[in-house]
N, C-alpha and C positions, 0 to 999 in steps of 0.2 A: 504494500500500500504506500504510493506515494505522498498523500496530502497528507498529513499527524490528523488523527481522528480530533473532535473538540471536547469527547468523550468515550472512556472506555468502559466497558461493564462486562466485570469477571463473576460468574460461573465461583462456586465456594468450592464444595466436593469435588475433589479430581484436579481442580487450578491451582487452588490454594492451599487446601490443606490434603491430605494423603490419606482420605478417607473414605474413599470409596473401598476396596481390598477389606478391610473392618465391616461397613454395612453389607457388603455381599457374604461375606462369611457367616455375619448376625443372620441376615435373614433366611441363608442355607439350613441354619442348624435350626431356626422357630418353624420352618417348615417343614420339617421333618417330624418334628414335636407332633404340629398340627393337623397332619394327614394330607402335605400340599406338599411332595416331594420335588424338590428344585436344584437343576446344576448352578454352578457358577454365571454359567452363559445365559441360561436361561434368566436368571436374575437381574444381570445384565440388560436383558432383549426389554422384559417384563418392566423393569421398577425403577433403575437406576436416572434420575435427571425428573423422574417426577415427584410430584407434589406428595406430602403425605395423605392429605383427601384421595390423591390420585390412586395412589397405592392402596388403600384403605378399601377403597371400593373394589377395583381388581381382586384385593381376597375377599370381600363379604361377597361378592358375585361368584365366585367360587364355593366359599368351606360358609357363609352367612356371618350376620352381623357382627353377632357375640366373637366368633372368633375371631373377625377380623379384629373388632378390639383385644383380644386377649393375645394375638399376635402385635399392634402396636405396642402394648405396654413390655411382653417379652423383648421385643426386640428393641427398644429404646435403655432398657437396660443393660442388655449387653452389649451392645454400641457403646452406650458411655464409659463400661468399663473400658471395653477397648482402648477407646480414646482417653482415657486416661491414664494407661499405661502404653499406648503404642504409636500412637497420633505424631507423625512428625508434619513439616510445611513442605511441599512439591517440592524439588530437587530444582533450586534454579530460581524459586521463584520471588525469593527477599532480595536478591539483585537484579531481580527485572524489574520489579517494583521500583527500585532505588532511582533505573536510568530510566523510567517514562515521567516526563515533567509535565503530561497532560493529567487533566484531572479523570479519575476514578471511581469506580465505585461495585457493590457486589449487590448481583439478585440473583435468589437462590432459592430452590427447592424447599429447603430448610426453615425451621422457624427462626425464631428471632432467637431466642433462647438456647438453640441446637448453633446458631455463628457463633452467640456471644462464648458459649464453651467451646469449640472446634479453634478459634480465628484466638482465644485467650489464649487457648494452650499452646499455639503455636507462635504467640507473639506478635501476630498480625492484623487481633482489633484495633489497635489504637490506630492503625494506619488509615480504618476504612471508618471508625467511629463518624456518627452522623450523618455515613452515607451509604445504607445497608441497609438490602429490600428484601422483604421476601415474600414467597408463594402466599401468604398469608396476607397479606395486604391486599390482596385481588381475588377476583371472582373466579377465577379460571387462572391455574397454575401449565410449567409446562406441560405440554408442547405449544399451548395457545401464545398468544405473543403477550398478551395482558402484561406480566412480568419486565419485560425489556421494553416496553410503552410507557408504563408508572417508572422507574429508574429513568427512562429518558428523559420525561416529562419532569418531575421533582428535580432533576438535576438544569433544567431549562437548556436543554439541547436537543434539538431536533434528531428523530430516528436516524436519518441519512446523515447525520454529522458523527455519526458511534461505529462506535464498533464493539461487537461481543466476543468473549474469549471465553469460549466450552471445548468439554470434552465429551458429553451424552450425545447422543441420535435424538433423543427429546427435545436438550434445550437448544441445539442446530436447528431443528424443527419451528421453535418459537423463535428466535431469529429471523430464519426467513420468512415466517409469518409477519414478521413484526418492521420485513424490509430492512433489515439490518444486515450491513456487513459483517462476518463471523471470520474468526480464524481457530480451527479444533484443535486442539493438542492430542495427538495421538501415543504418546507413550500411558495414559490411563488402560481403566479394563474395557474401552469400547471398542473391537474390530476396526480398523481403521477405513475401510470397506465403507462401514456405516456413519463415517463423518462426512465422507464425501460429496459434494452435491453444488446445486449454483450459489452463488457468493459465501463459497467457503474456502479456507485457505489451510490447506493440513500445515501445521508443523509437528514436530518431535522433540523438540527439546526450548526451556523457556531461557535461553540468552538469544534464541533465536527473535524472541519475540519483541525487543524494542524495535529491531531492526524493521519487525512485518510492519510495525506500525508506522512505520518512518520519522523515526524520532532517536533512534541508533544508527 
């Protein structure tokens, strides 16, 4: 990208913090529990970059309501512990941060409560503090574009002036819903197959990424 976007908006799980590997493991093992046997990949295909409503519904449409709740509550537990013994921040991505002098910001899957632990543990709320959205602020989480529409708007920068940095098939999805230029990081647990598509820009590693933006 040659223009420097007038905004950028990162993706939490997978860009930021190193947590996806954690939720796909949590939710293999509660399924299993719950009589919803699931691979890695399937997890992946299934869950990964949406909302927790999103998610929610996918199992009560399956196993019903009760369990889908009794599968959130399991798996938000062991998630946290995860992340609190195993949680590190992306490989790369406290000095991409450092060299983009454009402003920033995160919308995410996630609740508010689920960055403020993820993005603490890693060091990396205070960077985004007061500018941090999530699926929970809007009506419709990924894949819809709602998400990357409310961050663009609240930051007062128009869709076509941003740009997105995911690594889900979901939030690529709301992206281009949402007219937004995207660049996926493919070293997460997405098939890199599935990030593919129009105004997206693979990369693999994040020193790559002042540069996609043109600002390195």
């Amino acid at each position: 990208m040659r223009v420097p976007p007038q905004l950028v908006i990162f993706d939490c799980d997978g860009i930021l913090v190193d947590s996806e590997p954690l939720a796909i493991r949590a939710h293999v093992a509660v399924g299993a529990e719950l009589g919803w046997p699931l691979t890695e990949d399937e997890v992946v295909d299934l869950f990964v970059g949406r909302s927790n409503a999103s998610v929610d519904e996918l199992i009560a449409a399956r196993l019903g309501a009760p369990a889908a709740a009794t599968w959130r509550r399991r798996f938000e537990a062991l998630h946290r512990e995860a992340v609190d013994t195993e949680l590190t921040a992306v490989p790369g991505i406290t000095e991409a941060l450092a060299a983009i002098p454009v402003p920033t910001c995160v919308a995410s899957s996630g609740t508010h409560a689920k960055m403020r632990h993820t993005l603490g543990r890693t060091g990396l709320y205070d960077h985004f503090a007061g500018r941090i959205y999530s699926a929970t602020d809007v009506r419709h989480g990924k894949p819809a574009p709602d998400l990357f529409l409310h961050a663009a708007a609240s930051m007062g920068v128009p869709p076509s002036a941003c740009v997105v940095v995911e690594d889900s098939h979901h939030g690529l999805q709301a992206a281009r819903a949402a007219a937004i230029p995207a660049l996926a990081y493919a070293s997460g647990v997405t098939p890199e197959a599935r990030l593919r598509g129009p105004g997206t820009v693979v990369f693999r590693e994040m020193r790559e990424l002042p540069g996609l933006l043109g600002v390195g």
